[in-house]
Structure formats: structure tokens, C-alpha cells
C-alpha positions in Angstrom: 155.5 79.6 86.8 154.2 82.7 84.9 151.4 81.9 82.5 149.8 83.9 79.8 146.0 83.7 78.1 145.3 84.9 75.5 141.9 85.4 73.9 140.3 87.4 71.7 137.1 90.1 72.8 134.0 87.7 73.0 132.9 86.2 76.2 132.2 82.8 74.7 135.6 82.5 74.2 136.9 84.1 77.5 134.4 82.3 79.6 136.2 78.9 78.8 139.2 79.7 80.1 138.4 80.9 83.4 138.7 77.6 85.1 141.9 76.1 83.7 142.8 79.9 85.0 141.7 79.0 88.3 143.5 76.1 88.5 146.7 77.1 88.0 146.3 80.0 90.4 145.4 77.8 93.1 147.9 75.6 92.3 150.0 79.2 93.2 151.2 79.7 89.6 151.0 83.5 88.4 148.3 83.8 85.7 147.8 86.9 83.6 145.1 87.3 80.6 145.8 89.6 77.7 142.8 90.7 75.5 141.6 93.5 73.9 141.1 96.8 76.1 137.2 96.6 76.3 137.0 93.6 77.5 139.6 94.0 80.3 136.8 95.4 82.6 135.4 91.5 82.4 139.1 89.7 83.1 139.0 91.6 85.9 135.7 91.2 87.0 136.6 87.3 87.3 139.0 87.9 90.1 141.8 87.7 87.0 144.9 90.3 86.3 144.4 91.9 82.6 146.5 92.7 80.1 145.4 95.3 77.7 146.2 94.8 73.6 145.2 94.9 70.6 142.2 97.4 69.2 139.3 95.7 67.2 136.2 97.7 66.4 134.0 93.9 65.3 131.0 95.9 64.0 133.8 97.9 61.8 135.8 94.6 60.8 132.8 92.8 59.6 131.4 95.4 57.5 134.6 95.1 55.6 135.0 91.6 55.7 136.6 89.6 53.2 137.0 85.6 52.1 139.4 86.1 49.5 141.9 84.3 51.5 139.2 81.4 52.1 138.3 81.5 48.3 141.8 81.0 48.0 142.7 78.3 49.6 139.1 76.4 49.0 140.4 76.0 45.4 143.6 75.1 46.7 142.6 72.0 47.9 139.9 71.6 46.2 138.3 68.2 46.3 140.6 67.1 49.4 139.2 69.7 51.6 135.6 67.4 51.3 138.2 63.8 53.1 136.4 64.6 56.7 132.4 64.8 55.6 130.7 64.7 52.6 130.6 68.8 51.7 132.3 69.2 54.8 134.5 72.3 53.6 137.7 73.8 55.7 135.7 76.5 58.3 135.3 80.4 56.8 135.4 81.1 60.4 138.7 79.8 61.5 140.2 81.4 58.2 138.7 85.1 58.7 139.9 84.8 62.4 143.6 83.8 60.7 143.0 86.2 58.4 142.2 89.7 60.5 145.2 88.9 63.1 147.9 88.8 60.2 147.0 91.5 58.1 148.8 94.2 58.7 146.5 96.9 58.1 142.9 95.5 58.7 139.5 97.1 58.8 138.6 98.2 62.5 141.7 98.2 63.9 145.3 100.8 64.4 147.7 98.4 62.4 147.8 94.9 64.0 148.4 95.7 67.6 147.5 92.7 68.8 151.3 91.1 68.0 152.5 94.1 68.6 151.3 94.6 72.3 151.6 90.8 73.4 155.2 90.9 71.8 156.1 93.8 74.3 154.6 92.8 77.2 156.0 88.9 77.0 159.4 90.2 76.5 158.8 92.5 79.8 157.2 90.4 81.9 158.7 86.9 80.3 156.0 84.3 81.0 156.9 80.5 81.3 153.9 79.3 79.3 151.1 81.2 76.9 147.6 79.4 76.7 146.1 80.7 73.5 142.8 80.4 72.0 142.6 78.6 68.6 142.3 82.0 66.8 145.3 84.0 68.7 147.2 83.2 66.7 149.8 85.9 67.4 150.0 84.7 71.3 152.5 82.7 69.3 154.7 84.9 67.5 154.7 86.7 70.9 155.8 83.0 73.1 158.7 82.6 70.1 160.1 86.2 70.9 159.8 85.8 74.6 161.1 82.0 74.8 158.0 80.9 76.5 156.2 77.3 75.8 152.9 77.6 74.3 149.5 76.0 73.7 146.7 77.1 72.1 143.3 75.7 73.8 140.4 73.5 70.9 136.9 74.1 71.8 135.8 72.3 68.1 136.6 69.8 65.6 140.8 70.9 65.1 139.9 72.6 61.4 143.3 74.3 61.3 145.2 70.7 62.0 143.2 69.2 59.6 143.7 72.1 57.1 147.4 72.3 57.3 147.7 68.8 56.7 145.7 69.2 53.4 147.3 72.6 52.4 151.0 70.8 53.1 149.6 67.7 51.1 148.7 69.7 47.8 151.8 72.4 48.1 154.5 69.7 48.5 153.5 68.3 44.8 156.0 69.8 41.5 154.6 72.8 40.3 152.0 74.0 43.3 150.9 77.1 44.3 152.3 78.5 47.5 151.1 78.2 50.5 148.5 80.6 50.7 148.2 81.0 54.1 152.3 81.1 54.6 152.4 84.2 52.2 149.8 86.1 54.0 151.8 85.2 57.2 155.1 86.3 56.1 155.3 90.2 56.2 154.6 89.4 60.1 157.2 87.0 60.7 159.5 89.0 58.7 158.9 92.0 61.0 159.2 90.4 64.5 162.8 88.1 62.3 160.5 85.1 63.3 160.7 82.0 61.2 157.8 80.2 60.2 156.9 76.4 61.8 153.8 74.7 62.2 153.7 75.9 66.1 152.6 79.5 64.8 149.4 77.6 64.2 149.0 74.6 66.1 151.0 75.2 69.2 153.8 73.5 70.4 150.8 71.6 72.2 147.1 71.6 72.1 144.6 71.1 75.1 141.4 69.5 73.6 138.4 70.8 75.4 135.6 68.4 74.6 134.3 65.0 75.9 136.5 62.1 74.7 137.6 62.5 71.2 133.9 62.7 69.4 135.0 65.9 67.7 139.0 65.6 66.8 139.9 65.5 63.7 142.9 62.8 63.7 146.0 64.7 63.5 148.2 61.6 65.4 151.8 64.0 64.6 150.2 66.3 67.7 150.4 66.7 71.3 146.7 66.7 72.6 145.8 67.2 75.8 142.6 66.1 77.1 140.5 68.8 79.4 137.4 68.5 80.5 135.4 71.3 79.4 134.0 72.8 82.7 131.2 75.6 81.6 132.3 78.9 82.7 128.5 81.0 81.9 129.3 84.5 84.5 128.0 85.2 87.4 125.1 87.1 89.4 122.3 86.8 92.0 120.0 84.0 91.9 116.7 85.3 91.2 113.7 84.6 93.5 111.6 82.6 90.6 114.7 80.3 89.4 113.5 77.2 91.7 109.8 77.5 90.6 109.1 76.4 87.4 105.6 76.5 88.5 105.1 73.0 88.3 105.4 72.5 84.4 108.4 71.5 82.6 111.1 74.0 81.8 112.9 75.0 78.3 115.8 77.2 78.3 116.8 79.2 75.2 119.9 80.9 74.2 121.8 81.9 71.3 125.1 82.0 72.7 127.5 84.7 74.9 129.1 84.7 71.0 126.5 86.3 69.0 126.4 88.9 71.3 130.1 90.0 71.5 131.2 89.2 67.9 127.6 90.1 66.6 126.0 93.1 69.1 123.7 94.1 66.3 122.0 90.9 66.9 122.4 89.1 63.8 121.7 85.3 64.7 119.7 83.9 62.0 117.3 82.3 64.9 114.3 84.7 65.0 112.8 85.2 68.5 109.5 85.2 67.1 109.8 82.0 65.6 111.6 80.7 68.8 108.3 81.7 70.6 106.1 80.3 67.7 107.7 76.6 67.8 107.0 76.6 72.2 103.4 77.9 71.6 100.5 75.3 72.4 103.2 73.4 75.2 102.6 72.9 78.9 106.0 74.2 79.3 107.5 77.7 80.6 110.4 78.9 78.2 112.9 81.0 80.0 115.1 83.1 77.1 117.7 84.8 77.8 117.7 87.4 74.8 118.8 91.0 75.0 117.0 94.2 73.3 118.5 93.9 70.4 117.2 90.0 70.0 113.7 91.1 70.3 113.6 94.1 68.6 111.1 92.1 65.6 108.9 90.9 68.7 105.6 92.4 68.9 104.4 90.2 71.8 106.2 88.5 74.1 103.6 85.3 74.8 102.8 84.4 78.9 104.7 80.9 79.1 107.7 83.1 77.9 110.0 84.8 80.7 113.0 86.8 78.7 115.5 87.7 80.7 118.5 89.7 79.0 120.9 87.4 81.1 121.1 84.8 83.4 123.9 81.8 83.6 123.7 78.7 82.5 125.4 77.4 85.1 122.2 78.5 87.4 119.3 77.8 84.5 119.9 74.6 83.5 119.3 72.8 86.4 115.9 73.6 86.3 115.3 73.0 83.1 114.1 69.7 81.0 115.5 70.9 77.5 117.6 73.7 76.0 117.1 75.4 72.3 120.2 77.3 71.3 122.2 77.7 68.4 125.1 75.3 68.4 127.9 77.1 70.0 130.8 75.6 71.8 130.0 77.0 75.6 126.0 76.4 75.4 126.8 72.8 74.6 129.2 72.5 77.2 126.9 73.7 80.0 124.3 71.6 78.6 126.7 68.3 78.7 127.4 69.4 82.3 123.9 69.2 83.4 122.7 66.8 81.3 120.0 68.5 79.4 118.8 66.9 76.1 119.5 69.6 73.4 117.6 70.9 70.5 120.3 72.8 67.8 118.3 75.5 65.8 122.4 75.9 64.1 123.4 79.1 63.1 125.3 79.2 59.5 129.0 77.9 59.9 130.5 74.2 59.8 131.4 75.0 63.0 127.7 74.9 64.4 127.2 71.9 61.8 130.3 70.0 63.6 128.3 70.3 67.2 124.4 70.2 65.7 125.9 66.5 64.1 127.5 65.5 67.9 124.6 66.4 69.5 122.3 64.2 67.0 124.9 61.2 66.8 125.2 60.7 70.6 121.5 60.7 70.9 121.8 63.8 73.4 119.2 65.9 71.3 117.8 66.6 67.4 119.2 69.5 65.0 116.4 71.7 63.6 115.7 71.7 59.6 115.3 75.1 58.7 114.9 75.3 55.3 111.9 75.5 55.2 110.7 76.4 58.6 107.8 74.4 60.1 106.5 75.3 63.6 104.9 72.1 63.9 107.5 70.1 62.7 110.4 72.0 65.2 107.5 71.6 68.3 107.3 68.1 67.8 110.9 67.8 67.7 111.2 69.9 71.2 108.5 67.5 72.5 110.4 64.1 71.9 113.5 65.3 73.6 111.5 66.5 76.4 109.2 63.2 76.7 111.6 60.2 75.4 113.5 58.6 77.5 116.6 57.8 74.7 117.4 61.6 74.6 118.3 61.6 78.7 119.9 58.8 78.1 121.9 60.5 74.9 122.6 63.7 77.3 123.5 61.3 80.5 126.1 59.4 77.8 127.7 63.0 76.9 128.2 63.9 80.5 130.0 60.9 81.3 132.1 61.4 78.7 133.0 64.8 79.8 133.5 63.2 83.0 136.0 60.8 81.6 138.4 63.7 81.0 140.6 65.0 83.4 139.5 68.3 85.0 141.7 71.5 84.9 143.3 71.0 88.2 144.5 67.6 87.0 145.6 69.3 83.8 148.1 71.4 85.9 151.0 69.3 86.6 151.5 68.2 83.1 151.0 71.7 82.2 154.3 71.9 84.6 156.1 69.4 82.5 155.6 70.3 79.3 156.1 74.0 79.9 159.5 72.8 81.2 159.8 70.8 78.2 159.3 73.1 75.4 160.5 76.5 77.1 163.2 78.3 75.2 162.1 75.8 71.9 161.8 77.8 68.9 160.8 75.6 66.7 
């Protein structure tokens, strides 16, 4: 069969996909992944045929960023949107990503293209089955045109399940606003003659790519998938110095593939200095992988501290007795994978909070309180996961977990069957 991915221009979220890719290629299926044009150099750079569309300028589209829409809808639901954790509120992140693919004349991009260029190239090449990211959300206005099946792929807690349910709760009652996120939908559907249905957002299926069920957010109406989450970091040559720590434990830090391609300015609220001040006074050597833009602030980069702009985790964390990063989704899957107790310095999104609170809960790691800062307080922290016993255990619990889940060559054939299943279904 032909199948489609689809995923936006950020290697934390292209990374991910690469091995459920694989799989179905060497299972002899014909895979193609659409993105936007800069990243198509890096599709193809993964042995993967690319499919150009869409323009986004991020730098441009985040200076001009707006959460009316999420303002909207938080007092919409209003105290219902707080049912999953206390303060727990629907994610600005999901809803900006919702937002910036439907409007039809955003900031930093020609129009919406995105729909526009999937739309075109599914009806040419008519795929069997789109895989889409949780925030392409027009791979699925293109798979209704086209008459393909169609998934989207859940590296998180399922916000936008858990958000329709809510928004769907309130708007069915006498006298309710509309559905906010429905009207901002409709001059899309209306121009493609597509009718709205619940698959525009949720797919006619979901594959759920996180150990067991820890993060889902019980939606029992949908089709989840369960697949493993195998970490996809890039590739390179090993360097000569990986297998010698020098004989004294190893930290690894990283703020994500993520901040770098959505943020390039470097805008993580994790300052390297302070990074560098917290592993100060340890028997340890820190390996960071920060780029210039990360360390622009430093003045000194101290000895135990090798930064290198880039280096996979796949190839670090081996080596390594610990890992500080920032809570995103791919870091905490490479870490599961190799079992490395984690220490989440969170960067500002429920989506970070929703892995920083899996990562304390299974005893795989601690979650850093940074308000205020305290060197000494985030050292000692660093040192207990390095030195207790519980937190390998926490970490070896998480990887079995993972291990639990059936990988992406398993995932194939029933990829097979419900492509056959829901192809030609639009609704």
C-alpha cells in the first residue's frame, strides 16, 4: 500500500516517525513524507522520499502569535477543563498548532498551503493510508478528499481527545456558545466541500506512542493503537572520546531537537549557565549538547563540561549515569530506551508538566523547582538520581514498559487491516 506522513518542520517531531517509516518500507509498502520545503533536505537525508508543502517562516509566526482562540475556549469550559489535574488546563500548545494550520491567512506563511499542497498531491498520487502528527491537522482534510484511511500518531497525554470531549459536553447544553474551534474550522472545510466529523481531529484511529497507558487521557469511544516509542535522535560518526568517560560518572544534557527547530533563537527558559552552575563541585563529566545560540550568555564554559553542538542520543546515553533535559517527548523516549534516571528542568507548557509528573510518579527521575532557583538544591537532586538505587530501578520500570508495547514492525499488519477498513470512509 501507499502511505503518507505527515509532519510539521521540527526534527523532534520528524525524528519519531522515522522507524514506524522504516517498518513499513521493509515490510515493501511505499512510504512518502510530506513537510514543509526546508525541511525536505532532512526527509531525504533519512533514506525517505519527500514531499514538499506548506511555507512556515516559525521565527515570523511566533512574533505574531496569538491565544485568542485558547482564551476562547478556556472560558468555554471553564471549570471542566481543570477534571484531569488540579489546574491542569487544555494545552496552549496544541491549540496554537490547531490554530496556525486553519487560519487562512496566517503570520509567516503564503495563505495556508499546507492543505492546500497535501490536498493536491493525495488526489495525484492517491495514498492508501496518511499517518499524521497530532498537529497536522490538515493531513486530514487532505486523506477525506483523497479517500485514504488516516491516523494521526500521540507522543503526549491525548489533550485534543480529552478537549473535544469537554468542548462537545458544554456546547450540547440549551443556549451554548458554538463550538469555537468548529467555527474557526469552517471557512476550510467549506472550501475543500468537506464536512466536519470528529476524524478531522482525532483520526479515524490513533497510534499511542508511549509506554503502556501512563500518559492517556481515557477517551474509551477511540481506536488506540499501542507503539512502542523507538527514539529516532539522527545520525553521525561516533566520536573518538564517546567510550571514555574518563573514569567518572557521566551526565548528559539537552534541551530538546524541539527548541531548536520551533525556537532557533534559542529561547528555552533553561539557562546554560545555570545548567553548568547546578554540575559544579561533582565528580562527574557533563556532556551538553547546546548550539551557539544556547551559549551565547556563557562567559566560561567550566573543564568537566564538554559542549558539543550535536551528538545523538541514541549514541550518548549509553554512557551516561543521568540525563538533564527539558521534558520533551523524544528526550524522554531515548532516555526510557536506555534506562537512564532523568532529571526534568521543564520548560513552560502542560505539555512538559504532563512528562516532568511521569517521570517523578514512576520513580525514573525528580522534576526541578525553579521558582526560585537553588544550585544546591537542583545538585543535590542530580546527585540522588545518580547515587540511589530506587531511581534505576524507576528508569528500568519505564523501559519495560516501553518494552511491553509492540514495536513498529509489529504495528504493520494491523496498520494493513485497518487501512483496509476505513479506506474510502468519510466520516
Amino acid at each position: 500500500m501507499k502511505v503518507l506522513f505527515c509532519a510539521p518542520s521540527a526534527f523532534a517531531h520528524l525524528n519519531p516517525l522515522v522507524p514506524l517509516a522504516g517498518a513499513l518500507q521493509g515490510a515493501g509498502h511505499e512510504v512518502r513524507v510530506a513537510t514543509h520545503p526546508e525541511m525536505t533536505g532532512a526527509v531525504r537525508a533519512l533514506g525517505l522520499t519527500a514531499v514538499a508543502a506548506g511555507e512556515w517562516d516559525f521565527p515570523k509566526a511566533n512574533a505574531h502569535e496569538s491565544d485568542a482562540l485558547y482564551e476562547r475556549v478556556l472560558e468555554l469550559i471553564g471549570d471542566e477543563g481543570r477534571d484531569r489535574a488540579p489546574g491542569r488546563p487544555p494545552s496552549k500548545m496544541v491549540l496554537r498548532g490547531f490554530r496556525r494550520y486553519y487560519d487562512p491567512e496566517p503570520p509567516g506563511a503564503r495563505g495556508n498551503l499546507l492543505a492546500d499542497d497535501l490536498v493536491a498531491f493525495a488526489l495525484r498520487w492517491r495514498p492508501d493510508l496518511i499517518v499524521w502528527d497530532s498537529i497536522s491537522f490538515p493531513a486530514a482534510i487532505a486523506a477525506r478528499v483523497s479517500g485514504a484511511a488516516h491516523a494521526r500518531v500521540l507522543w503526549s497525554v491525548d489533550d485534543v481527545a480529552w478537549l473535544r470531549a469537554v468542548l462537545n459536553r458544554v456546547t450540547a447544553r440549551p443556549g451554548a456558545p458554538a463550538d469555537p474551534m468548529l467555527a474557526h474550522m469552517r471557512p476550510m472545510l467549506e472550501r475543500f466541500g468537506v464536512e466536519f466529523g470528529e476524524d478531522l481531529l482525532l483520526g479515524q484511529f490513533t497510534l499511542d506512542a508511549y509506554p503502556g497507558v501512563r500518559l492517556r487521557t481515557p477517551a474509551p469511544e477511540l481506536r488506540y493503537v499501542p507503539l512502542r516509542p523507538v527514539p529516532y535522535t539522527g545520525t553521525m560518526t561516533v566520536p573518538d572520546w564517546l567510550d571514555d568517560p574518563g573514569g567518572r560518572p557521566r551526565v548528559a544534557v539537552s534541551l530538546g531537537a524541539g527548541i531548536r527547530s520551533f525556537f532557533p533563537g534559542g529561547t528555552s527558559k533553561v539557562a546554560a549557565e545555570e545548567l553548568f552552575e547546578v554540575t559544579s563541585g561533582l565528580d562527574v563529566e557533563v556532556v551538553a549538547t547546546l548550539n551557539e545560540a544556547q551559549l551565547a550568555s556563557v562567559g566560561h564554559v567550566p573543564d568537566h563540561v564538554r559542549v558539543v553542538d550535536y551528538l545523538p542520543l541514541n549514541l550518548l546515553l549509553p554512557t551516561c549515569a543521568a540525563i538533564i533535559h527539558h521534558g520533551g517527548g523524544g528526550t524522554f523516549a531515548a532516555a526510557v530506551a536506555h534506562r537512564v534516571p532523568q532529571l526534568v528542568w521543564k520548560e513552560r507548557s502542560v505539555y512538559y508538566d504532563d512528562i516532568a509528573r511521569l517521570v517523578e510518579t514512576s520513580g525514573a527521575g525528580l522534576v526541578v523547582d525553579d521558582e526560585p532557583f537553588a544550585a544546591d538544591v537542583v545538585r543535590k537532586q542530580l546527585t540522588r538520581i545518580m547515587t540511589e538505587p530506587s531511581f534505576a530501578a524507576g528508569a528500568a520500570g519505564l523501559h519495560r514498559d516501553a518494552l511491553a508495547v509492540p514495536a513498529p514492525t509489529e504495528v504493520v499488519p494491523v496498520l494493513e487491516r485497518l487501512t483496509a477498513e476505513h479506506r474510502g470512509v468519510t466520516r
